[in-house]
Each structure stands twice: as structure tokens, then as C-alpha cells.
N, C-alpha and C positions, 0 to 999 in steps of 0.2 A: 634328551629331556632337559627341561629347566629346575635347574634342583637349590635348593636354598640348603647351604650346611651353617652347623651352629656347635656350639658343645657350653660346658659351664667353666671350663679350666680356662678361656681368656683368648682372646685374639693371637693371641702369641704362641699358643701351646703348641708344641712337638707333634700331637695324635693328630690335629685339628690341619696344619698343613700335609701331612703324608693323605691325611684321607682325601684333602683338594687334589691334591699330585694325581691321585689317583684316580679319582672320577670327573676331572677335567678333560683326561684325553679324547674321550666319547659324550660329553654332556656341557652345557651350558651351568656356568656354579656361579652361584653368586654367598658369599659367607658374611653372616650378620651374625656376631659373637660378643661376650661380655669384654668389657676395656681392661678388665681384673677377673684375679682368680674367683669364682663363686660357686665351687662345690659345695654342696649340702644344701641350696639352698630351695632346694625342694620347686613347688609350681607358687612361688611367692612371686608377685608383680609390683609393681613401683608405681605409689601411689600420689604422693605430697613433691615429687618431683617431676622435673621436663626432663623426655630422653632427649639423647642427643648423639644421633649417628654421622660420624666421624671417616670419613674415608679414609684405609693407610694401605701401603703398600707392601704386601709379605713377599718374602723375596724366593724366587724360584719358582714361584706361582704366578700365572697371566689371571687368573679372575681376578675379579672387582671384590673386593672386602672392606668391611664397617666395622669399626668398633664402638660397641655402644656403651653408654655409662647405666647400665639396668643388668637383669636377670638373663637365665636362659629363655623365661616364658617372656619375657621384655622383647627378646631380641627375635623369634619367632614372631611375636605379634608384629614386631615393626617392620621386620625382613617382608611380611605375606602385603603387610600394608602399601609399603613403599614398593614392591617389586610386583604385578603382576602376572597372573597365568602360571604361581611353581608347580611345578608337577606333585611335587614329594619333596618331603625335610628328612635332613639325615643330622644327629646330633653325636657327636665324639670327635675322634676315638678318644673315649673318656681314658683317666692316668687313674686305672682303678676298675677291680669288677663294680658291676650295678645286679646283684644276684637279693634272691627270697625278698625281704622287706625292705632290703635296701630302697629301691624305685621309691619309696614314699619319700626318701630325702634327698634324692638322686637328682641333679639340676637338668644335669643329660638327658633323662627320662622325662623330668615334668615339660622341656622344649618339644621333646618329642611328640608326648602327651596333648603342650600348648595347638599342634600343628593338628591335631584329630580332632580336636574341639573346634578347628577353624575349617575341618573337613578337608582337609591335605594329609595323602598317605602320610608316611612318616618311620623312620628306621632309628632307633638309638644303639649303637653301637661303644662295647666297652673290653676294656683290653688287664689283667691284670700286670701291674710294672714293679708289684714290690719287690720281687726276687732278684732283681735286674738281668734276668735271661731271658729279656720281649723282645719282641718285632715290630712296631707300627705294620708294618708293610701287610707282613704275614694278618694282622688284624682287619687290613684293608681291603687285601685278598678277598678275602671272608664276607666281609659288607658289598663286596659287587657281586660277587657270589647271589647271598640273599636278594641284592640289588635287581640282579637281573630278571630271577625267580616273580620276583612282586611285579616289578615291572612289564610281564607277561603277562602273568597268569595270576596274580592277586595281589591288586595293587587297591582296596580297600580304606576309605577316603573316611573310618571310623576307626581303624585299629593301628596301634604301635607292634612294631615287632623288636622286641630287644633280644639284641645279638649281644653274648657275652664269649671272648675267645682268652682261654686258658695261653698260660705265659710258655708255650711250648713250639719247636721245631713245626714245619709247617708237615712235614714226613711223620712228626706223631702224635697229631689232631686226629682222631679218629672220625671226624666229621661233625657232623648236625645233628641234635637231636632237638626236636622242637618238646618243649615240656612244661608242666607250670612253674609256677611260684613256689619255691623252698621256702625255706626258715633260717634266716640271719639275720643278727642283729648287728648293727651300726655301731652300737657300744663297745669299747674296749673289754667290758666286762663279760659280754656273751660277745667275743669274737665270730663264734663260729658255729651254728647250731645247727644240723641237717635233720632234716624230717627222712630221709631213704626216699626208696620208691621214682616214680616221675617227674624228678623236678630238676630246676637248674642247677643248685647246690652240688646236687649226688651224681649229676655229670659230668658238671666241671671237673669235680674231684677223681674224675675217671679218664679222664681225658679227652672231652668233648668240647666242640664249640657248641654252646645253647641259643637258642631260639624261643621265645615265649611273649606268644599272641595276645594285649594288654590293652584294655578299653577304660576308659575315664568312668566310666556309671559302675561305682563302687557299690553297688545293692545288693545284698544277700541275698537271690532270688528264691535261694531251698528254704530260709525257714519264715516266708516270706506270709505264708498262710496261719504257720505258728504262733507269728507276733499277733497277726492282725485277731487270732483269735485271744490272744490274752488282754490285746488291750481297746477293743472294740467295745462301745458303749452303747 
């Protein structure tokens, strides 16, 4: 397959070449990535300026890479622009989970995101690193894993799948659960808030790699009837 990878951590980042290494052997890659670091910067696009994609050479990698001076949604747009027939965009392996409300600020996610609104599958992929006991590889594992999964059997040209893999041994991943959206906050102040139940938060916390199926139409469809009856004229 022809796969465009991207992440928000920079052309340079550590996650962003193991994940080429990785899904090079079998696939055509081409990576269009920011020229700097730009996590947090959510699905914000570059308005008042010219991109400008730069070809450079990552070492130990044979794909073709660009660095571009824009966002991760920048670098998706220009990547689907300038290249052609991609099958599917894959954005990470982010340096950081992307869990519950995270994704609203998550660059990773909004490239991923950018790639569904241009109607290209799309995988965001994120790894926690603050403990310093991670694996790229083990993370990478993981995303060919779901890779392959989509690539059969649902590869869905409207939805993001964000894969989030716990900083753990690949022997004590207890596997996949695909789940929704928890409750965290980005703030230093609510580091860390879980709702229980089915969601990504409470399985990370268990030791799970998460899964959670993520579409750009933010509409509250359940009380969808409720507004309209309160504010119907």
C-alpha cells in the first residue's frame, strides 16, 4: 500500500523514524512531517503564510521525506496534495499518550483527523515515554497490528483509529481493547481524571494497548431533539 506518515513531534523525531523502519518493509511510505516540534497544536492550519516542503534525508530509512515549515493538519494536506493515490495516513508514534480529551489538543490526532476529512483512512498512533521504560518498536508492533486489521477488513475512508500503547514490555500488553473516550485533562492541574468503565484511560491503566474509533462531526446526536425543542421558534 501507499501510505503517507506524518506525527506533530518534527521530522526528526525518534517515534516517527522506527514507525517508517517499520512499515517500509512491506508498503510504499512516503513522510510529510513538521520542520519543528508542534505538539499541542491541535487541527490549527497555516493561514498568512507559504508552506514550504523541503526534502531531507533520515538516515537508515530509504523513503522519500519532507519537512515542512506548517502543522500536522498542514502537513497532511500537502502530503494527499502533492502525492497522489495514498491509501491511508498514519501519524506518530507520538512522545506521549493522546487518551480522553486529550485528541482535542493532540497534533497527532488532528493530522489523523486532517486525513478523514480529505476521505483517507487514517491511524494515529501514541506511545507513553515519560517513565523511560518504552519501546518505539513495541509501539510499532502494535500499529501494524491494527494496520493490517483495517487494511482488510476496515479500512473506512471517514474514521480515525487512535491507538494508544502503555509504556510496558511487549509480554505484558495484555492486548487491545477497542473503547471510547475517557476523561483527562491536558492541564497540569487535572493531570489525570478517569471516568472507570469503557474507556481508554481505565485501560491503559490496566494494561492495555487502546483503540477508539474517532470521526470529525462533533454533534451531540442524543440530545439532539432536546435543543431543538427548547430553542425552536
Amino acid at each position: 500500500m501507499k501510505l503517507l506518515l506524518t506525527n506533530d513531534d518534527g521530522v526528526n523525531a525518534e517515534g516517527l523514524h522506527v514507525l517508517a523502519k517499520h512499515f517500509e518493509r512491506d508498503n510504499e511510505i512516503i513522510i510529510a512531517a513538521p520542520s519543528m516540534q508542534r505538539s499541542g497544536s491541535g487541527h490549527s492550519i497555516t493561514t498568512r503564510e507559504s508552506l514550504v516542503a523541503e526534502e531531507v534525508k533520515i538516515p537508515d530509512i530509504s523513503s522519500k521525506a519532507y519537512s515542512i515549515n506548517g502543522t500536522p493538519a498542514d502537513c497532511v494536506r500537502v502530503g494527499l496534495d502533492k502525492f497522489k493515490n495514498i491509501d491511508m495516513v498514519i501519524s506518530g508514534i507520538n512522545d506521549g499518550f493522546n487518551l480522553g480529551i486529550d485528541v482535542l489538543y493532540s497534533g497527532t490526532v488532528s493530522a489523523a483527523v486532517e486525513a478523514s476529512v480529505c476521505k483517507v483512512p487514517s491511524i494515529a498512533v501514541s506511545l507513553d515515554t515519560k517513565g523511560g521504560n518504552y519501546d518505539y518498536n513495541i509501539a510499532a508492533e502494535y500499529a501494524l497490528k491494527v494496520f493490517d486489521i483495517a487494511r482488510d477488513k476496515y479500512r473506512k475512508d471517514d474514521v480515525v483509529l487512535n491507538l494508544n500503547i502503555p509504556p510496558l514490555p511487549m509480554e505484558k500488553i495484555k492486548g487491545i481493547k477497542v473503547c471510547s473516550m475517557g476523561f483527562k485533562y491536558k492541564r497540569d492541574i487535572l493531570e489525570s481524571k478517569e471516568c472507570g468503565g469503557n474507556t481508554d484511560v481505565y485501560y491503559i491503566n490496566d494494561g492495555y494497548a487502546t483503540l477508539t474509533p474517532l470521526h470529525y462531526d462533533l454533534t451531540n446526536y442524543n440530545i439532539m431533539d432536546k435543543v431543538a425543542g427548547l430553542f425552536s421558534v
